[in-house]
C-alpha positions as CSV (number, residue, x, y, z in Angstrom):
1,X,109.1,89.6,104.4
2,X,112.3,90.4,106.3
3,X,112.9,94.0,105.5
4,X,116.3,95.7,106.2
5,X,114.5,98.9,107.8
6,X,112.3,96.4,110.2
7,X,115.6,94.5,111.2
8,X,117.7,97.5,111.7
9,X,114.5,99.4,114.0
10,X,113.8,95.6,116.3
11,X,117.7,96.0,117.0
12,X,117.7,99.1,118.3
13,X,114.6,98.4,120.1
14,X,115.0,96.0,122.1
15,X,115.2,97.2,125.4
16,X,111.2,98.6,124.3
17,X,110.2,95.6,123.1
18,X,111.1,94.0,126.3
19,X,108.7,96.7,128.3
20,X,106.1,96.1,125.4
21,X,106.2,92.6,126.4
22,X,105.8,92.5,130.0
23,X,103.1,94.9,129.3
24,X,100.5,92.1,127.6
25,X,102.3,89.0,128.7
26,X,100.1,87.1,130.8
27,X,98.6,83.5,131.6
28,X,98.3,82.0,128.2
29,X,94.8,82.0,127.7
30,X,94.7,83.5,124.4
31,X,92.8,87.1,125.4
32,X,96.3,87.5,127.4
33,X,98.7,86.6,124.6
34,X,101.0,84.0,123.9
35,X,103.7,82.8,122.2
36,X,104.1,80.4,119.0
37,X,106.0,77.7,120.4
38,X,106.7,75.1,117.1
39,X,110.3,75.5,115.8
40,X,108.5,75.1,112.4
41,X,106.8,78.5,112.2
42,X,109.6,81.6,111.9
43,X,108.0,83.7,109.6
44,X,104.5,84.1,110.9
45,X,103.1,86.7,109.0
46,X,99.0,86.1,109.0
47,X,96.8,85.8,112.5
48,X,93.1,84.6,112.7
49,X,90.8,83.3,115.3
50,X,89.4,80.4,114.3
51,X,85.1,80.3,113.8
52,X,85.0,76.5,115.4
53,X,87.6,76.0,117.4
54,X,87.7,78.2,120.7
55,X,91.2,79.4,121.7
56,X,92.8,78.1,118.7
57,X,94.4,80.4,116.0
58,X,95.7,80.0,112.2
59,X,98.8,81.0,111.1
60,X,101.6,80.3,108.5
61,X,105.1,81.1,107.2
62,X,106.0,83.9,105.0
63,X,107.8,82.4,102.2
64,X,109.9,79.2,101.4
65,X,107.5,76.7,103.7
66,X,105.0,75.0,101.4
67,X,100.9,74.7,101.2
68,X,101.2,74.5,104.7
69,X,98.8,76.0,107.4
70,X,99.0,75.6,111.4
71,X,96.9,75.5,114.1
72,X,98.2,77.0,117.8
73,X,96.5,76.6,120.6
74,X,96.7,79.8,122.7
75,X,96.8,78.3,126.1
76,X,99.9,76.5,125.8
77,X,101.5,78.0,122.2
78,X,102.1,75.0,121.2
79,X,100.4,73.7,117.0
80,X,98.0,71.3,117.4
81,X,97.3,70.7,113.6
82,X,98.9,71.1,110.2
83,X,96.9,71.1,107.3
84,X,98.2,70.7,103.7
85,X,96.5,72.5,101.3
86,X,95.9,70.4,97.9
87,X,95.0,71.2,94.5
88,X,97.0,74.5,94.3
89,X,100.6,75.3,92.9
90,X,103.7,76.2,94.6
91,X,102.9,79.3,97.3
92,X,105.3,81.6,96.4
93,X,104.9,83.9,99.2
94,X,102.2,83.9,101.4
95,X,101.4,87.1,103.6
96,X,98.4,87.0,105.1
97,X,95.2,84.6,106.4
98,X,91.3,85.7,107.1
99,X,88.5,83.3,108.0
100,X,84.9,84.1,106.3
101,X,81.3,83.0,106.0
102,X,80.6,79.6,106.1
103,X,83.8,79.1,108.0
104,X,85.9,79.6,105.0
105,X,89.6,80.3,105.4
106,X,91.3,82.3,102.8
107,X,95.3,82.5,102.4
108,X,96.9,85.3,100.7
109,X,99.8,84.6,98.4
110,X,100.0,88.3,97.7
111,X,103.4,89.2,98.8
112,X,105.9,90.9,95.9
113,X,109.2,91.0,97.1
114,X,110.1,94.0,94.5
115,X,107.4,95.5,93.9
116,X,105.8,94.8,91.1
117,X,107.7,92.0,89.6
118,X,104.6,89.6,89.5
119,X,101.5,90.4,87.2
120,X,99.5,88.3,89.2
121,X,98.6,86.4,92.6
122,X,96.7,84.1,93.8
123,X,94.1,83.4,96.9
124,X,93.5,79.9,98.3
125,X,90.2,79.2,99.9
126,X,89.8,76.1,102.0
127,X,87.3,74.6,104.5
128,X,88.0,75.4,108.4
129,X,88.6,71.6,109.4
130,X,85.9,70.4,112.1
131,X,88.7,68.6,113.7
132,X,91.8,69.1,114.4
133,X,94.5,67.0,113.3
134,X,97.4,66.9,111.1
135,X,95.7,66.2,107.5
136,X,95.1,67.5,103.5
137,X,93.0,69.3,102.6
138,X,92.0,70.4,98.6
139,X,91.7,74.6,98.9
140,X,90.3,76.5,95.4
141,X,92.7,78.7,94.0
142,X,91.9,82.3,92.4
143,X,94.4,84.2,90.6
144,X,94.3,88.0,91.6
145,X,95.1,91.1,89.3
146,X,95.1,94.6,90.3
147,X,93.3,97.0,88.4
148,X,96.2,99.5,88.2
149,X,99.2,97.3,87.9
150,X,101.1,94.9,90.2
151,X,102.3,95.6,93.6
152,X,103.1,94.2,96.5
153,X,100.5,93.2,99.7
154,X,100.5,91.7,102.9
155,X,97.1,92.6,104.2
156,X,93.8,90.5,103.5
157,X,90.7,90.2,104.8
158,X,87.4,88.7,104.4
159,X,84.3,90.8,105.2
160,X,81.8,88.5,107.8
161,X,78.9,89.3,106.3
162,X,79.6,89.5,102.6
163,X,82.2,87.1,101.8
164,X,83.6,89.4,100.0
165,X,87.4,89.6,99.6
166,X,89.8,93.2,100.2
167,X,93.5,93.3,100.2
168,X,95.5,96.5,101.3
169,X,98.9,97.0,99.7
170,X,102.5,97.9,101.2
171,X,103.9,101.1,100.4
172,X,106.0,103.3,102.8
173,X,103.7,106.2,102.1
174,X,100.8,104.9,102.0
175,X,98.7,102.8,100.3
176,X,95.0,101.6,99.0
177,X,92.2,99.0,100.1
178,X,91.3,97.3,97.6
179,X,88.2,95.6,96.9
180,X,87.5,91.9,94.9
181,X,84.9,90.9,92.9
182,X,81.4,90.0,94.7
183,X,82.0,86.4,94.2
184,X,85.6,85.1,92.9
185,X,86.0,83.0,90.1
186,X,88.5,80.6,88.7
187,X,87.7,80.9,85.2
188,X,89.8,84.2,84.0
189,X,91.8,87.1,86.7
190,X,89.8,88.2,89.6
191,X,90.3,92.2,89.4
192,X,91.1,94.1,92.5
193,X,90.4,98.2,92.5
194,X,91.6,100.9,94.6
195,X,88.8,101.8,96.6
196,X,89.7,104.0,99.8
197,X,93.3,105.7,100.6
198,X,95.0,103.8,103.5
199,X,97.2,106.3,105.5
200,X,100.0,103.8,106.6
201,X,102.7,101.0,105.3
202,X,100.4,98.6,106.2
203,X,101.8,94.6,107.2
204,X,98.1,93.4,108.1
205,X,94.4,94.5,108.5
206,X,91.4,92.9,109.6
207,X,87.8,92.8,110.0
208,X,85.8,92.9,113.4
209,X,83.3,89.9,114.0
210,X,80.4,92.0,113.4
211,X,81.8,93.9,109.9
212,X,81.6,97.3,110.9
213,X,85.0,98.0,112.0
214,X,88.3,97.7,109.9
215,X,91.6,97.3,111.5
216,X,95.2,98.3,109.8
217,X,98.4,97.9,111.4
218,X,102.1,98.2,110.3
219,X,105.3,97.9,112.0
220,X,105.1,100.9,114.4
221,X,101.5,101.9,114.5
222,X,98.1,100.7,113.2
223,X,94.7,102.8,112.5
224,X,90.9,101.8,113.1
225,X,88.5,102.9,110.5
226,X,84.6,102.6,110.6
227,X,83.9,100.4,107.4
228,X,80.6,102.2,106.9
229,X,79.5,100.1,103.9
230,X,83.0,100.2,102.2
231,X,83.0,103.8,102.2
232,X,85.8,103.5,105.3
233,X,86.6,106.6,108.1
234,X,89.2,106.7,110.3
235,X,88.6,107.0,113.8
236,X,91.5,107.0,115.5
237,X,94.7,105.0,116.1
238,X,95.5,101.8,117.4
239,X,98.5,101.3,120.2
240,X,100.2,98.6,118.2
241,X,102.7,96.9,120.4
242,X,106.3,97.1,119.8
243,X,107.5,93.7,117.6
244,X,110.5,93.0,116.1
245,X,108.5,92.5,112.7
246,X,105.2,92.9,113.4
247,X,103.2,91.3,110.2
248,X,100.0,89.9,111.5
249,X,97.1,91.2,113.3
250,X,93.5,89.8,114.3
251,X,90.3,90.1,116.2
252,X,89.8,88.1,118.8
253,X,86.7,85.6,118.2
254,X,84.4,87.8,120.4
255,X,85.5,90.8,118.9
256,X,86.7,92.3,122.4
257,X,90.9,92.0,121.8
258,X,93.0,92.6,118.4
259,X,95.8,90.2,118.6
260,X,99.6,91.5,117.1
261,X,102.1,88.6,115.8
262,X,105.4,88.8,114.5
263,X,108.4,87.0,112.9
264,X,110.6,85.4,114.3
265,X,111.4,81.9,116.2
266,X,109.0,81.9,119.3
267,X,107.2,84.8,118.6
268,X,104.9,86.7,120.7
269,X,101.3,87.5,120.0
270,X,100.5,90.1,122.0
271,X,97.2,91.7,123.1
272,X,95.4,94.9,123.0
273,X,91.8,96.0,123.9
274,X,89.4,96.6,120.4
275,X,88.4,99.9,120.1
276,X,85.4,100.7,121.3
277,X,85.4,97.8,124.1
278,X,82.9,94.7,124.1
279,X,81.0,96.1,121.6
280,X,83.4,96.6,119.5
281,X,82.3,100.1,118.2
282,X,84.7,103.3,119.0
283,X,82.2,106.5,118.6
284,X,82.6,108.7,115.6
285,X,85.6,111.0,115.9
286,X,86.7,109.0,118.6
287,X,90.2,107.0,119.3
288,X,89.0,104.3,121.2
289,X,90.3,103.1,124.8
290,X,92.8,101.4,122.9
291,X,94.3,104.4,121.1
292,X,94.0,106.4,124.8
293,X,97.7,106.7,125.2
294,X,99.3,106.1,128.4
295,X,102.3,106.9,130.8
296,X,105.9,106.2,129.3
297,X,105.7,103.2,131.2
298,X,103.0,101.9,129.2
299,X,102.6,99.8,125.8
300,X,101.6,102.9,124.5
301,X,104.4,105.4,125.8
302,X,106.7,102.5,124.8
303,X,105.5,103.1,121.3
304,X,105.9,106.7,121.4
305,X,109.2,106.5,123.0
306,X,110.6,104.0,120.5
307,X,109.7,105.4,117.6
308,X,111.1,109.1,118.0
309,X,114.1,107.1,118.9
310,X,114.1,105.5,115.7
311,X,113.1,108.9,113.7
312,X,116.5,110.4,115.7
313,X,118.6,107.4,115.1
314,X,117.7,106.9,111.5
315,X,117.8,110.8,110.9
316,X,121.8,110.5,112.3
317,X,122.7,107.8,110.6
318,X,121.2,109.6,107.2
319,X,119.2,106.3,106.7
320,X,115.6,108.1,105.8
321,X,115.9,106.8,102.4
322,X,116.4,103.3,103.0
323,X,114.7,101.2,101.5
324,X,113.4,97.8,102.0
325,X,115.1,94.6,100.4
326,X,113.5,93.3,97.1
């Protein structure tokens, strides 16, 4: 969602971003990073690897697209399939994408604009397509309701073993993971309840390949937990890279990279290593050689030097209290 507070902080950032840039650009292989070349997408706010297709990557736009998914290949950037997802109603605004068991992509149209305006949303679950190629596909749609009233969410995720379906919500001072019923079903609400506190304004989270970690990000900083069964604990931070609107985040297939996307026309997805490394395990109390730091010249010092210029800017300016656009 285009926030007033996101807009104002990738405009005075942009000499960081640049540095953040450089810092993960690199040959377009996907582990490197790339950027989403098709004029169509310019509000990608969901990332995920895809189970069948090496290299290639699902996204979608934030609101006022349609049941509309794409494909982009990470060597070149460039979509190399748009599905149509059939059988569902009118996506009102669609904030997030997670592939599951059985190669089962679920979409998230669990975005709320103000708040709390909607008393329910929905999740659409469709087949990953074998092939790749522009076609329509029929998805199953599940209407979500949260067990302690609306509010708005851009994070969900599918766990890899389970199947079983979490979404974090959005609030400035943190919010909660919540977790689905075992199984959903389209006969009646699926309820969602609060079941771990989530210290951040979260935009996107994600599961590693193997299930036991859990990462959250938001617009200037992310955390990694140890999903321990559900029972989640933080181990340390993740060096988010700077993004004009950062609102998507994934593992890499192989669970080696976590892969940052933002808004925008020709976007960059940039990488960072996984905590942890190839195994994709950071050890307890640890931050991971992800969430290590760095010089100034870094992607991490850029981080660190951004946002205390925002904090000083935004304290001047008296803008603390701003809040973001309904």
């Amino acid at each position: 969602m285009r926030r007033s507070f996101a807009l104002l902080a990738g405009a005075l950032l942009v000499g960081a971003l640049a540095v953040a840039a450089s810092a993960t650009d690199g040959d377009g292989t996907g582990d490197r990073g790339f950027t989403i070349k098709d004029p169509r997408i310019t509000e990608s706010s969901g990332l995920a690897a895809s189970h069948l297709h090496p290299g290639i990557y699902w996204t979608h736009n934030d609101s006022d697209d349609g049941p509309y998914i794409y494909a982009v290949d990470s060597a070149t950037g460039e979509t190399v399939a748009t599905v149509t997802l059939r059988g569902i109603g009118s996506p009102r605004d669609v904030e997030a994408i997670s592939i599951g068991p059985g190669n089962q992509i679920y979409v998230g149209d669990i975005g709320d604009n103000l708040g709390g305006k909607w008393p329910f949303v929905w999740i659409y679950r469709l087949p990953e397509p074998k092939v790749l190629k522009d076609q329509t596909i029929t998805a199953t749609q599940y209407v979500v309701k949260y067990a302690d009233g609306p509010r708005d969410a851009e994070s969900l995720l599918v766990h890899p073993k389970t199947g079983r379906v979490y979404i974090v919500d959005k609030k400035e001072n943190g919010g909660h993971l919540y977790e689905g019923p075992a199984t959903l079903s389209t006969s009646g609400a699926n309820v969602f309840r609060p079941v771990a506190a989530v210290d951040l304004w979260a935009t996107d989270a994600a599961f590693s390949p193997d299930g036991r970690q859990l990462a959250v990000r938001g617009y200037f900083g992310g955390i990694s937990y140890a999903w321990n069964g559900g029972r989640i604990t933080r181990e340390g931070q993740l060096d988010v890279p700077l993004q004009g609107q950062g609102e998507s985040l994934t593992y890499s297939a192989d669970g080696t990279k976590l892969l940052y996307g933002s808004e925008g026309e020709d976007s960059p997805v940039q990488v960072q290593d996984a905590p942890g490394g190839h195994d994709g395990r950071t050890p307890a109390g640890g931050r991971g050689p992800a969430a290590a730091g760095g010089g100034a010249g870094s992607v991490g010092g850029s981080v660190k030097v951004g946002v205390a210029l925002v904090a000083g800017i935004l304290a001047l300016l008296g803008l603390r209290r701003l809040r973001r656009r309904g």
